[in-house]
C-alpha positions in Angstrom: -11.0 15.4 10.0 -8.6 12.4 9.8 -7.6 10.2 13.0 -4.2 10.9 13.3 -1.6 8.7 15.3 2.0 9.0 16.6 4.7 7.2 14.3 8.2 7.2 15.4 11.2 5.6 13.7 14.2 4.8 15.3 17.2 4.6 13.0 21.1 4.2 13.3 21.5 8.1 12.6 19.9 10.4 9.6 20.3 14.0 8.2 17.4 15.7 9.7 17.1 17.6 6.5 16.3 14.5 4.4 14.4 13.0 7.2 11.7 15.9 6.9 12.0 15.4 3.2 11.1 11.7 3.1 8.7 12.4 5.7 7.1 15.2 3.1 7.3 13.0 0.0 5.6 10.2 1.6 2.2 12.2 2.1 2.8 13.5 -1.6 3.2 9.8 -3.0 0.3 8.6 -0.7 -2.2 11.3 -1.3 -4.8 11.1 0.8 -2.3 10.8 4.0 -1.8 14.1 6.1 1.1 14.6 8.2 1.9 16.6 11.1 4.6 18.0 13.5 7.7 16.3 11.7 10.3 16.6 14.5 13.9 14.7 13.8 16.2 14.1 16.4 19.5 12.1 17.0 18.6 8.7 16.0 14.5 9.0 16.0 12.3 11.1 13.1 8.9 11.1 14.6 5.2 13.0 13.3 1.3 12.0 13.6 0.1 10.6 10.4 -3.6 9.7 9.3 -5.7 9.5 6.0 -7.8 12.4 4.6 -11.6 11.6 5.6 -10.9 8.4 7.7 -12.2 8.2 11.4 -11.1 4.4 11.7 -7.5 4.3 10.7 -5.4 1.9 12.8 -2.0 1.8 13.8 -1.8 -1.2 11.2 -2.8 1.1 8.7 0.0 3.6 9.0 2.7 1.5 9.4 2.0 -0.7 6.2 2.2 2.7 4.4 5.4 3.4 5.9 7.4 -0.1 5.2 6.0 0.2 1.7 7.2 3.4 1.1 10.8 2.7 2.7 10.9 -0.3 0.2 10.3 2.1 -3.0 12.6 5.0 -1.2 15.4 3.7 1.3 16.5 7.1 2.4 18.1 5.7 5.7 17.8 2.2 8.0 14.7 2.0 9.7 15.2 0.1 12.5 11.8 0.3 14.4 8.7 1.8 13.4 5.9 2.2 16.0 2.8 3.6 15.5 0.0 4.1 18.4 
């Protein structure tokens, strides 16, 4: 069972549609990261994230994952990201 943790990312406004779809394609691109309860609204897509089999995953962890994957996909301005 993976550790999952609470990401939220405020942005300056996003289709929920392609929101959920980023959100989807970044667990397909990073395979062994599961997601959960992908929930878009206004201005703030949020879900829990962890890795497959990893009991120790940090906040630190997630978020890398997540600027990394905005930098190969930019589908909207992330203007916080916080993970806890």
């Amino acid at each position: 069972m993976a550790k999952m943790l609470n990401v939220e990312i405020e942005t300056s406004g996003v289709d929920a549609n392609e929101a959920k779809e980023w959100v989807n394609e970044l667990a397909n691109v990073y395979a062994d990261m599961q997601i959960e309860d992908v929930n878009v609204s206004g201005n703030k897509i949020s879900f829990k994230a962890g890795f497959q089999g990893m009991d120790d995953t940090d906040p630190e962890d997630i978020k890398t994952k997540i600027e990394e994957y905005l930098t190969m996909n930019e589908a909207f301005q992330a203007n916080k990201i916080n993970v806890r």
